[in-house]
LUMGU-910565 format. One record per residue (C-alpha): residue in three letters; x, y, z. Coordinates in pm, 1 decimal. Each point is the difference from the previous one (the first is absolute). Example, Ala and Ser with C-alpha at 12.3 -4.5 7.8 and 13.67 -1.06 7.14 Angstrom:
REM LUMGU-910565
atom residuo:ALA; u:1230.0; v:-450.0; w:780.0
atom residuo:SER; u:137.0; v:344.0; w:-66.0
REM end
This chain:
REM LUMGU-910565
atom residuo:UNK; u:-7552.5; v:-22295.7; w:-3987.6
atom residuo:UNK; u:-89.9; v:-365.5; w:51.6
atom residuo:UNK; u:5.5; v:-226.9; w:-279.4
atom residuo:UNK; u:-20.3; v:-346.1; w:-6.8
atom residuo:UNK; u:219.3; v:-316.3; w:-71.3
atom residuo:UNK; u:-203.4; v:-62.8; w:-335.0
atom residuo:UNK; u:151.1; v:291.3; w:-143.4
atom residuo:UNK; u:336.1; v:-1.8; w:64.0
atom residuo:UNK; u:250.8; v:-64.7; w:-235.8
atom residuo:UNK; u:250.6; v:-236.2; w:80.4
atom residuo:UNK; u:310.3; v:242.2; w:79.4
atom residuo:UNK; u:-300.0; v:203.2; w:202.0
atom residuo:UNK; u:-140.7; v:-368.6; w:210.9
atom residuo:UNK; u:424.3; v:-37.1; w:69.9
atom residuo:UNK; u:16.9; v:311.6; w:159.4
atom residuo:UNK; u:-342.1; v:-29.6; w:161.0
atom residuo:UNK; u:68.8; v:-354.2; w:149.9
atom residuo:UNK; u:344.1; v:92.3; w:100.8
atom residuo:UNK; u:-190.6; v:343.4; w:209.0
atom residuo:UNK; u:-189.2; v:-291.9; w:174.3
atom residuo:UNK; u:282.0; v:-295.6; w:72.7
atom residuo:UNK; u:237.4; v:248.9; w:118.6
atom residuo:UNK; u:-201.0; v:255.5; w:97.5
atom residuo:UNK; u:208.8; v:305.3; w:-150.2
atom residuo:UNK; u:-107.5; v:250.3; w:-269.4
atom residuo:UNK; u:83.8; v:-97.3; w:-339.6
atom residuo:UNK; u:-40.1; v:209.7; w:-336.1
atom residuo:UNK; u:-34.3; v:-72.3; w:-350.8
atom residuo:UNK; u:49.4; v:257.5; w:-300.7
atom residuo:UNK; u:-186.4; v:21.8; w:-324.4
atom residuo:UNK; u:56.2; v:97.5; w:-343.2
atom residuo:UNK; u:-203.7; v:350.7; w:32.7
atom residuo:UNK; u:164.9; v:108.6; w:297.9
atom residuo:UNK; u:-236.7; v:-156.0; w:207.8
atom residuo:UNK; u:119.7; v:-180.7; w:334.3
atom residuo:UNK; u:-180.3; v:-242.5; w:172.4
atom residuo:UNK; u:39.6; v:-32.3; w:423.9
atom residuo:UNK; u:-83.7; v:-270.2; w:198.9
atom residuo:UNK; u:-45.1; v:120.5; w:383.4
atom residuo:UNK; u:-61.5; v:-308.4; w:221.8
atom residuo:UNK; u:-351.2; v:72.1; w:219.3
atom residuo:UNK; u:-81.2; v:-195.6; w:319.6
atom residuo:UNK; u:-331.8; v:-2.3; w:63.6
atom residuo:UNK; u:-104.7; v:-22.3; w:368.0
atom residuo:UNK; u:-407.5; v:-30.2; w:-143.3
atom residuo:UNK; u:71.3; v:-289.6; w:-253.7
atom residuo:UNK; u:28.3; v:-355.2; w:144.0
atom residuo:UNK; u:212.7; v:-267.5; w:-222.0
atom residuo:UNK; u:168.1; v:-35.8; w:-262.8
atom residuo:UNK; u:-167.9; v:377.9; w:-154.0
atom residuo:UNK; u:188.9; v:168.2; w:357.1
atom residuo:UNK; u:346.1; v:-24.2; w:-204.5
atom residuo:UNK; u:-67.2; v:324.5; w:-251.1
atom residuo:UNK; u:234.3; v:167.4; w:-279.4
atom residuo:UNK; u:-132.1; v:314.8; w:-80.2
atom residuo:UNK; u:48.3; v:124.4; w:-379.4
atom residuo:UNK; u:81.4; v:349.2; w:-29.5
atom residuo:UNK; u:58.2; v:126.9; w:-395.0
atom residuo:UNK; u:136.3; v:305.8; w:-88.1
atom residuo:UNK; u:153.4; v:168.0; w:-288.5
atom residuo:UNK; u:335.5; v:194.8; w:-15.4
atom residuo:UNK; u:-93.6; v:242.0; w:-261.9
atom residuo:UNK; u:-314.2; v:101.7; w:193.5
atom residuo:UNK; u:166.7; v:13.3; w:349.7
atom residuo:UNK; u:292.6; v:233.5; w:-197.4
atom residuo:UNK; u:-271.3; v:173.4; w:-142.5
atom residuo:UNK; u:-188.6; v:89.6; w:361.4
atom residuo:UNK; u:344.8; v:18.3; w:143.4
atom residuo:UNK; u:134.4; v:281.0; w:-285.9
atom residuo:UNK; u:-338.3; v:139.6; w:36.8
atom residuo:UNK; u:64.5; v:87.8; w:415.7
atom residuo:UNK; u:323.1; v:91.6; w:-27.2
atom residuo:UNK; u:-85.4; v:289.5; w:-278.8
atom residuo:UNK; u:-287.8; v:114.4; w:266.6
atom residuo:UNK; u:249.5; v:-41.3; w:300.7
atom residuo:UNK; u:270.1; v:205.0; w:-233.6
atom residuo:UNK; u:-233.8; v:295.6; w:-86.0
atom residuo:UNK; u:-109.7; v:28.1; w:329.3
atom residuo:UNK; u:339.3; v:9.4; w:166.4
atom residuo:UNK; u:118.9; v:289.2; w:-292.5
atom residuo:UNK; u:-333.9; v:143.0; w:81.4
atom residuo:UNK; u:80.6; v:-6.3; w:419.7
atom residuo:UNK; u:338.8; v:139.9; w:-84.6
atom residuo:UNK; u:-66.8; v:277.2; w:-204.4
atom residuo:UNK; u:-279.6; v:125.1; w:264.6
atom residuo:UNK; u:226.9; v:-98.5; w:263.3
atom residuo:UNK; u:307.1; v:254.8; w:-213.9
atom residuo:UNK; u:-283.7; v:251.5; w:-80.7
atom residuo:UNK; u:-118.9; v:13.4; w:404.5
atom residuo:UNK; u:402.7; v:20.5; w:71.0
atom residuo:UNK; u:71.3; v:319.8; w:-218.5
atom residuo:UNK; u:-322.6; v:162.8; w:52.3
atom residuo:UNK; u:114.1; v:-31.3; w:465.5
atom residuo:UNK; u:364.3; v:108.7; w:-148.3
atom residuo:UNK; u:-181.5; v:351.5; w:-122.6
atom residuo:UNK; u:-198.6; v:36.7; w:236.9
atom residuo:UNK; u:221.7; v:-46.3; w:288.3
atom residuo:UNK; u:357.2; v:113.0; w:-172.5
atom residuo:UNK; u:-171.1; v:330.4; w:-117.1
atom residuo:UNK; u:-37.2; v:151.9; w:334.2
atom residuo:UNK; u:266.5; v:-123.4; w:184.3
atom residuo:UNK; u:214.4; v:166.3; w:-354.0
atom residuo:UNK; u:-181.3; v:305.0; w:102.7
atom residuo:UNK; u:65.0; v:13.4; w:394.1
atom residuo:UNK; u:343.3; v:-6.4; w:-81.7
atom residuo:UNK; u:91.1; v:189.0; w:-301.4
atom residuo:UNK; u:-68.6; v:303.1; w:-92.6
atom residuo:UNK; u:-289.6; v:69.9; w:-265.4
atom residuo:UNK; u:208.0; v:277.9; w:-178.8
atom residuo:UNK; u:321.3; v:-125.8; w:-81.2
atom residuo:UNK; u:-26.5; v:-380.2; w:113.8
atom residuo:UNK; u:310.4; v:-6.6; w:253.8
atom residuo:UNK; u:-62.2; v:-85.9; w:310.3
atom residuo:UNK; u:-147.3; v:201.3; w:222.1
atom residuo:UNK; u:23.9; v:84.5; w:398.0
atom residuo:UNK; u:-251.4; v:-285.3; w:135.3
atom residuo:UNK; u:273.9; v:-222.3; w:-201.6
atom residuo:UNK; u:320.3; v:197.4; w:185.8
atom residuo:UNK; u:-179.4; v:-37.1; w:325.0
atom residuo:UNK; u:-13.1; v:-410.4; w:-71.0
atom residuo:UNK; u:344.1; v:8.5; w:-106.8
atom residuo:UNK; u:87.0; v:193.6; w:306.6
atom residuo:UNK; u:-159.8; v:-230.4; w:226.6
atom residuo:UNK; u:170.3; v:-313.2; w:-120.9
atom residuo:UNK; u:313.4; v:138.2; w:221.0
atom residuo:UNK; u:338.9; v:92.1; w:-99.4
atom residuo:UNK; u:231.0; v:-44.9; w:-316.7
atom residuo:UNK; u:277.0; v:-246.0; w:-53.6
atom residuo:UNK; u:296.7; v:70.9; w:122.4
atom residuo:UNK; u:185.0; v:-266.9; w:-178.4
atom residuo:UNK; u:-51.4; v:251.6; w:-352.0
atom residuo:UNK; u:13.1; v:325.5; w:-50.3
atom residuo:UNK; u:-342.4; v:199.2; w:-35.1
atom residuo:UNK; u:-82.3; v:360.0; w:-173.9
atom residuo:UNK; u:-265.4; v:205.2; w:79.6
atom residuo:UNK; u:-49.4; v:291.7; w:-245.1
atom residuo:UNK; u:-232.5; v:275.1; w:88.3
atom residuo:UNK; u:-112.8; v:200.6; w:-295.4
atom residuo:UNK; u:-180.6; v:314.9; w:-29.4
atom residuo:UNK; u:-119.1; v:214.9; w:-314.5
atom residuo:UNK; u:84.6; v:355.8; w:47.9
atom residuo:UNK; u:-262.6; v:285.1; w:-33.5
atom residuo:UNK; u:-183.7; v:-276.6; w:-132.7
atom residuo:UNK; u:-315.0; v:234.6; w:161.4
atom residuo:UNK; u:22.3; v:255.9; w:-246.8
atom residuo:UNK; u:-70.6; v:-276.6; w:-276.8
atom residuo:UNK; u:-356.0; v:-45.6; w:194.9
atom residuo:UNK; u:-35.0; v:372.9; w:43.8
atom residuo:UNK; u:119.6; v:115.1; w:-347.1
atom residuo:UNK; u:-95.1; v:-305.7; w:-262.4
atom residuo:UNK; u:-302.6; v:-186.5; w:202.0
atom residuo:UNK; u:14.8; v:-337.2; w:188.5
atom residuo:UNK; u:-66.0; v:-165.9; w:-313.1
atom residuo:UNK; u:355.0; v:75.8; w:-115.4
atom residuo:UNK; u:155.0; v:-65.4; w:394.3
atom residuo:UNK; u:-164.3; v:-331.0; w:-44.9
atom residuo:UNK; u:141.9; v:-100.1; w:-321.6
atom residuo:UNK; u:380.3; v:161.2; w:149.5
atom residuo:UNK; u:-63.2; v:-249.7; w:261.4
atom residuo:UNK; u:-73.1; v:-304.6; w:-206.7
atom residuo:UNK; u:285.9; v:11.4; w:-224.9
atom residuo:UNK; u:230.0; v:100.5; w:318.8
atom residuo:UNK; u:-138.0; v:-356.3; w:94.3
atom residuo:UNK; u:105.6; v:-180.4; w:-296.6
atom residuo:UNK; u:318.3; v:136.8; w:-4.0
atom residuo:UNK; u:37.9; v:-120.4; w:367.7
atom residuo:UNK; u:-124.6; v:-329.6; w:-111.8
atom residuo:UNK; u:242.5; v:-20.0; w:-320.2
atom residuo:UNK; u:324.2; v:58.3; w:232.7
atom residuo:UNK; u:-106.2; v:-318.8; w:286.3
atom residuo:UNK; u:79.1; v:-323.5; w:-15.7
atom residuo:UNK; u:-264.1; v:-237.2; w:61.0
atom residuo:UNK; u:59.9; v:-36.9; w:380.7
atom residuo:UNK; u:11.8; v:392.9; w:33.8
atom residuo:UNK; u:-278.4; v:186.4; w:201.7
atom residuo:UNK; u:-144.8; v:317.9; w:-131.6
atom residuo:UNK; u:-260.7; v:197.7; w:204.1
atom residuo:UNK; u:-225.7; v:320.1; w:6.7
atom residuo:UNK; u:2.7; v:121.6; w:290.3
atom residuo:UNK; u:-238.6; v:272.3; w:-78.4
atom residuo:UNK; u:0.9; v:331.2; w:-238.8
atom residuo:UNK; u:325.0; v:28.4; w:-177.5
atom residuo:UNK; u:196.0; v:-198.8; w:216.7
atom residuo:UNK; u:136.8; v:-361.8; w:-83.3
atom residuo:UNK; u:200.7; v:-289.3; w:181.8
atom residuo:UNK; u:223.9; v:-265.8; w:-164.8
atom residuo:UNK; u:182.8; v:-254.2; w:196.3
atom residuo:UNK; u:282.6; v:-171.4; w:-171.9
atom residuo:UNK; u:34.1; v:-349.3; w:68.7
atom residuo:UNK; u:370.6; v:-174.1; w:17.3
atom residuo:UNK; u:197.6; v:256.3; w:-124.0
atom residuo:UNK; u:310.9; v:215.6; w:110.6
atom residuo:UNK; u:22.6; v:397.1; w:0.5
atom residuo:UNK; u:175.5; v:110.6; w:-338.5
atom residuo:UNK; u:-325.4; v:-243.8; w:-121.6
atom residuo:UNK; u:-253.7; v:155.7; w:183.4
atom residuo:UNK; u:124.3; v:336.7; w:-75.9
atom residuo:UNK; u:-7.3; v:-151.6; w:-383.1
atom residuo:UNK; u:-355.1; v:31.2; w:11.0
atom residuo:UNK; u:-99.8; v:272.8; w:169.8
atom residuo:UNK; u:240.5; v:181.6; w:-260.4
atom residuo:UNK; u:-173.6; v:-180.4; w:-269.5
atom residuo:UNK; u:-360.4; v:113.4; w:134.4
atom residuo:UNK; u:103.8; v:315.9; w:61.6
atom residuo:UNK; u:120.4; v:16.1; w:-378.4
atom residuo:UNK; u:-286.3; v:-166.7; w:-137.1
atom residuo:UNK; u:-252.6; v:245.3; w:233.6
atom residuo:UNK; u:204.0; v:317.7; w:-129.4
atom residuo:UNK; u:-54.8; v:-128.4; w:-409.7
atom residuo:UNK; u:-306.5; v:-39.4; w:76.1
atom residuo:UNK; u:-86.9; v:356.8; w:107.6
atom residuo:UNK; u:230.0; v:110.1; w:-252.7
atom residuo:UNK; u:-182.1; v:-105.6; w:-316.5
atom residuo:UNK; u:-333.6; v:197.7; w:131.3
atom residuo:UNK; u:42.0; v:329.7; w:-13.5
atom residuo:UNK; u:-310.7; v:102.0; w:236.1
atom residuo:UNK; u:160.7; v:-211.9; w:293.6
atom residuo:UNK; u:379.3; v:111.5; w:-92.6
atom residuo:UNK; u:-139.4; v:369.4; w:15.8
atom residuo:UNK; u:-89.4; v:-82.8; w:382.6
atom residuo:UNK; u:317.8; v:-140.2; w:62.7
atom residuo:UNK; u:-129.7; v:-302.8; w:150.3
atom residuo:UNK; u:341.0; v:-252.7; w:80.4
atom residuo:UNK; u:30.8; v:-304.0; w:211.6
atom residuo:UNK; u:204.8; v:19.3; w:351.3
atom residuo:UNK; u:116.0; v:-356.2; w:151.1
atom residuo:UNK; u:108.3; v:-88.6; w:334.5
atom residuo:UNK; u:163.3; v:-328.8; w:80.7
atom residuo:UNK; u:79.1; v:-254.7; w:329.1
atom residuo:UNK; u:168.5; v:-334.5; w:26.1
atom residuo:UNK; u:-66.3; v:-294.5; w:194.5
atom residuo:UNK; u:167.7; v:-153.2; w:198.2
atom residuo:UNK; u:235.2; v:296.0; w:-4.7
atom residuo:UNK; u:-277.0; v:258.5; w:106.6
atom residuo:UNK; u:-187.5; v:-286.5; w:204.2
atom residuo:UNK; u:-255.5; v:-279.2; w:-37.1
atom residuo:UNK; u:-336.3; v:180.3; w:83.9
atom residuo:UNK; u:-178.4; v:79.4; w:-302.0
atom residuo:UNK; u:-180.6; v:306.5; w:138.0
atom residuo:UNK; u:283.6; v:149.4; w:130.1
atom residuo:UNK; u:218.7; v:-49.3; w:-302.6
atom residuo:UNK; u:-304.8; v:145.8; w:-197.4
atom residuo:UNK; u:55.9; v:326.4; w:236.0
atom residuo:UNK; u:358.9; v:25.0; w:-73.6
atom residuo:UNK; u:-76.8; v:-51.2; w:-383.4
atom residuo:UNK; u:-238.8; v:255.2; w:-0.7
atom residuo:UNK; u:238.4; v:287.8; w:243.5
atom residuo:UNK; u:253.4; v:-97.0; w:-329.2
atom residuo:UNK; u:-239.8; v:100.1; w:-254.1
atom residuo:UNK; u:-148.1; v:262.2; w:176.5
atom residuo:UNK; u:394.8; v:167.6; w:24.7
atom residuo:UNK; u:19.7; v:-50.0; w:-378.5
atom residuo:UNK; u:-318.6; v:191.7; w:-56.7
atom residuo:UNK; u:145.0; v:319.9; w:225.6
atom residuo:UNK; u:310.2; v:-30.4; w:-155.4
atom residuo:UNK; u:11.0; v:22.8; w:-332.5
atom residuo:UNK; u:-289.7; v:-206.9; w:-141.6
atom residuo:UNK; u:11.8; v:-261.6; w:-263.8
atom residuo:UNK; u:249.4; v:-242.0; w:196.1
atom residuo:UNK; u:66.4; v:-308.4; w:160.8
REM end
């Protein structure tokens, strides 16, 4: 704001003479936070001695802080605000894209994966060769009289804790599939054979306590038969060493049943 030389006092006329002999801004502070700025003007309208200007700009510190505090408390709720929409739009595209693509490749019963997922794992080529590979073929035998005899209901809960106990015997690499019915696929990841044959023993166990401690599905005789291959040692191709997994488990099930 203009003011004029009448006014000033004398630390205030220093700094405003000084903004007009050297032509450079000069300030001067009060006692209640106000400062005082002298801004030399040049006016190209004026003719004279008024064409030499110093503008007077006041302004006070607490005020400024005040507006200042003020913005940055709006600028601060809205940024929390953008982020939390921004988190909330995030989760809410997570759902709604994860969910289905879950689905297409798992299956709804017991949550392994299911063939659309083999078929993608089958397409990405062969194994390593540089580690050794198991494929274990498993099969639940006359697991069709449980249907027949005690109602899909009961198959369906057979199958889902068949599935956990899978699930409780990988590692977290592992791959467990459904491949449809009553039949199931784990590949062991970076093992060797006494291993691999460690847990398809151990599922085998696990299956077998499990029918044994209900007596409806013990009465059917209903038993697990597993089939295993090797890679490299049986090959690289994944669909071929899931044949010669599944020729393995299908001898154990005309055998004798309830093997490896």
């Amino acid at each position: 704001m203009p003011t004029s030389e009448q006014h000033l006092t004398p630390e205030r006329r220093k700094a405003f003479e000084e903004s007009l002999n050297v032509n450079q801004i000069r300030e001067v502070k009060g006692k209640d936070l106000t400062t005082f700025r002298y801004v030399p003007y040049a006016s190209e309208f004026d003719k004279g001695t008024t064409q030499q200007k110093a503008i007077e700009i006041i302004y006070n510190h607490d005020e400024l802080n005040q507006t200042l505090l003020h913005f940055k408390r709006v600028f601060l709720i809205q940024l929390l605000s953008v982020v939390v929409v921004s988190i909330l739009l995030s989760y809410l595209i997570v759902k709604w894209v994860s969910t289905p693509m879950h689905l297409a490749f798992h299956d709804e019963l017991t949550g392994l994966r299911n063939r659309a997922a083999f078929a993608d794992y089958n397409r990405k080529g062969n194994v390593s060769k540089n580690e050794m590979t198991a494929f274990i073929m498993m099969d639940l035998d006359n697991f069709k009289q449980v249907n027949d005899y005690l109602g899909h209901d009961e198959g369906d809960r057979m199958l889902r804790e068949v599935a956990r106990i899978i699930n409780e015997n990988l590692t977290a690499k592992d791959q467990a599939f459904r491949f449809g019915g009553d039949e199931f696929l784990i590949v062991v990841i970076d093992t060797n054979r006494s291993g691999a044959h460690e847990v398809a023993d151990k599922i085998a166990h696990d299956v077998q306590r499990l029918i044994a401690e209900n007596q409806a599905w013990a009465n059917l005789h209903i038993s697990a038969s597993l089939g295993l291959s090797f890679a490299p040692d049986d090959g690289t191709n994944v669909e071929q060493l899931c044949k010669k997994a599944d020729i393995a488990m299908y001898q154990s099930k005309y055998a004798t049943k309830h093997q490896v």
